[in-house]
C-alpha positions, 0 to 999 in steps of 0.5 A: 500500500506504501508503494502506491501513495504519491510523493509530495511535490515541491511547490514553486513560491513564485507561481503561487503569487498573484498576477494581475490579468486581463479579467480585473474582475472580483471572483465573488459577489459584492455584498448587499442586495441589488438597487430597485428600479428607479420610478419613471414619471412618464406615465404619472399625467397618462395614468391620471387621465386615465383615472378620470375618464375611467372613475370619472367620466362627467366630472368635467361636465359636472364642473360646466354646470356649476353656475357661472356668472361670465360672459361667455363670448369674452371669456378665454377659458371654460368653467371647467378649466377654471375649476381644474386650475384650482384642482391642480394646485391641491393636486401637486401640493404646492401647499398656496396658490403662488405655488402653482402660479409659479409652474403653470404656463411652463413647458407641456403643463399648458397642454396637459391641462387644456387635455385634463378638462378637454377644451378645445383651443381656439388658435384664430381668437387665442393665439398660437400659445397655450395658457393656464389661468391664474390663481387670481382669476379662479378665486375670484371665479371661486367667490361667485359661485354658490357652496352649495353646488360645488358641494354636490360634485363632492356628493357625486363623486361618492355616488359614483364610487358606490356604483362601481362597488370600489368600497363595497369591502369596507362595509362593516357586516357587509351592510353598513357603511362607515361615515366617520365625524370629526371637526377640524381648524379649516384656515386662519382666516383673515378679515380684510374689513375689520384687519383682524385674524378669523379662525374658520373651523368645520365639521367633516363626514368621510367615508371609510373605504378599503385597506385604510383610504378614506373618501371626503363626503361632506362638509359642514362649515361653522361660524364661530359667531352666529349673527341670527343668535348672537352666540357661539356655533359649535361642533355639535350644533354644526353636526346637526346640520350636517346629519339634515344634510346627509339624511336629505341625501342618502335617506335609504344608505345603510349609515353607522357613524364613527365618532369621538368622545365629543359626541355621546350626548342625548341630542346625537343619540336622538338624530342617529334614532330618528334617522335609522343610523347605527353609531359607534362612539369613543366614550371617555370617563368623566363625559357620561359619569353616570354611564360611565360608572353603570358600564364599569360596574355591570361589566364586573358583573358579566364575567361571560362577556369576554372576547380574546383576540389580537390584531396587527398594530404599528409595532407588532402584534397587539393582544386584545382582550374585549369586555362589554355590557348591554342596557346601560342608560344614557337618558333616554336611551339604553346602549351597550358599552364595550372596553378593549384592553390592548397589549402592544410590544411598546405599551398599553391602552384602554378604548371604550365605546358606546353603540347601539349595535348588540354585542355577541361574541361573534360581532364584537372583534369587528365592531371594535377594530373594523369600527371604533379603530377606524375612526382614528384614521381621520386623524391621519388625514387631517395630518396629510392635509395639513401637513402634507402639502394640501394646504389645510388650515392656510388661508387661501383668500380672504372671501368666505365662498371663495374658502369654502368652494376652496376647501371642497375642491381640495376633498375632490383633489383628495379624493382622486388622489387617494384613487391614484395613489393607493389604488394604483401607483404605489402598485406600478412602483413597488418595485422602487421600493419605499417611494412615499406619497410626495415623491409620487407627487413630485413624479406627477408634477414632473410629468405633467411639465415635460410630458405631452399627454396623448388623449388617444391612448390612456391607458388604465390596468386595474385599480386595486388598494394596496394593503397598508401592511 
């Protein structure tokens, strides 16, 4: 067996060093993953086109029958392009009308626009040039033209959603749908005649849609000071209107009102009984005491009525355990009461609710996180609005209907871009990886200057809601 095992060979040192050859390339790998794909802007103007024509069809004939007061045979620009002017500003997020100013008759956004509201230029009597108007000439069409139309293409733009069945999947039990209520600071108003600054505060009802989105529906705009009466108006007071307005339009819409702890009271109780509404309302301690302690005490006393269960929350996986108690007297009324003791990986929370809805084991899981959960998500969307370029709380003008036609336009802004953008952007551009909403802006407004739509070919895929996992 010796016999037949090799010798060892001697090794040459200078063989064995490195030589540099033609190939410089490494061996292995580098470490890391692979960049994603940068987002292309080309397609963001042909998408929103896209968008309208598919979602929303007779928008611009929506806007051409608002009122308008001009002479038409003097006039350079449609009702409508006066309208989309304003819709633009909230849609690019320039956060004041000088924003928009400042890019609105530069490179293709001129044509795009006269393609977004589909006027026809008329070179022999316009020129050869194309224009957008300016922000002045809008607000001063805006201050004209009465709040209460502009607040029914709001209205149609919704009815139009449920015709198609886009938010169908959000409705709690598969019937009721979910209007959240809440009151916000809608500008810092200023007053020209008296020079003194003029909060202007409003009431809003939106729409709960799929995978967290939330559509504008209404929206009830408060006086601080009321002439008539010589008094305060308030939040409350406000939502009564607001509640005539919604009743008057949806009478036979299955309707369950998600509300915060302002709104437990007799008068809300009564208005949500007489108009066949479900609600669901954040209790706080200390607003209903009597109730309060009534809830506590019978809850004790019902050791059956108790739910385990968890959900996905910022921070991880939330443990819930869910306690309720039924018959609990608010005046007139006899509720039900429901506590959810949260556990997340980074604290812990105690929610209550009142509702009229009766609880069972089997009902209770989605009433608190289908419902009462959603009602915080109006918070976000005041956030966006306020801080994310929309403009909400700045003073666009100083004209009370001005503001207001302002305010409503920027729900309609909202709105389409909550369809662009989670229904169909943050899906063409998951590939980029963590491309945020206002880099999806900046792609729009890119494309919009530098890219001739084609109204021949709009293209439109699928509109899917991306989940907000």
């Amino acid at each position: 067996m010796d016999q037949r095992i090799s010798a060892v060979e001697n090794t040459y040192p200078q063989g064995d060093a490195q030589q540099s050859g033609a190939d410089p390339r490494p061996c292995r790998r580098p470490a890391g993953r692979k960049p994603g794909p940068a987002p292309d802007c080309a397609e963001q103007g042909r998408q929103l086109l896209a968008l309208i024509r598919h979602c929303f069809p007779a928008l611009n004939n929506w806007l051409d029958a608002l009122p308008d007061p001009r002479r038409q045979d003097l006039c350079v620009y449609l009702g409508r392009h006066l309208w989309w002017q304003i819709l633009l500003t909230f849609l690019l997020r320039g956060g004041s009308r000088n924003a928009f100013d400042g890019d609105r008759n530069s490179g293709q956004l001129p044509e795009n626009m006269l393609h977004l509201c589909e006027q026809e230029w008329d070179e022999e009597r316009l020129g050869k040039r194309r224009t957008v108007t300016c922000s002045e000439n809008a607000k001063r069409h805006a201050s004209r033209v009465p709040v209460a139309a502009v607040a029914q293409i709001l209205i149609a733009m919704i009815r139009r959603l449920m015709d198609m069945r886009l938010l169908d999947s959000a409705r709690l039990f598969n019937r009721w749908r979910l209007i959240v209520i809440d009151g916000t600071l809608q500008d810092r108003g200023r007053d020209t005649q008296k020079g003194e600054a003029r909060y202007r505060y409003i009431v809003e009802a939106k729409l709960v849609g799929p995978e967290g989105t939330m559509f504008p529906l209404m929206t009830e705009f408060m006086d601080m000071r009321d002439p008539v009466r010589d008094k305060e108006d308030c939040e409350l007071n406000a939502f009564g209107r607001l509640a005539k307005r919604l009743h008057a339009e949806f009478p036979k819409l299955p309707i369950c009102l998600l509300m915060d702890g302002l709104y437990p009271v007799q008068s809300v109780f009564d208005l949500c009984a007489m108009y066949g509404w479900k609600f669901i309302a954040t209790l706080r301690e200390g607003r209903q005491p009597t109730a309060w302690d009534e809830a506590v005490q019978t809850m004790m006393m019902s050791p059956v009525y108790v739910f385990q269960g968890q959900h996905q929350g910022e921070n991880g996986l939330v443990k819930q355990t869910l306690r309720w108690t039924d018959n609990v007297p608010f005046g007139e009324h006899a509720l039900s009461v429901m506590f959810s003791g949260e556990i997340s990986p980074v604290d812990a929370t105690l929610w209550c609710w009142v509702t009229n809805f009766p609880l069972t084991h089997e009902r209770v899981y989605a009433i608190a996180n289908q419902g009462g959960h959603a009602r915080n998500d109006i918070e976000n969307v005041f956030n966006v609005e306020k801080n994310g370029g929309f403009g909400l709380e700045h003073a666009f003008c100083a004209n009370a209907t001005a503001s207001q036609n302002y305010h409503l336009t920027m729900q309609m802004a909202y709105t389409i871009w909550q369809l662009l953008a989670n229904g169909l952007l943050h899906r063409l551009v998951r590939a980029c990886r963590k491309v945020t909403d206002l880099k999806l802006v900046a792609l729009l407004r890119t494309s919009l200057l530098s890219v001739r739509i084609n109204p021949l070919i709009p293209s439109f895929g699928q509109l899917r809601f991306r989940s907000s996992a």
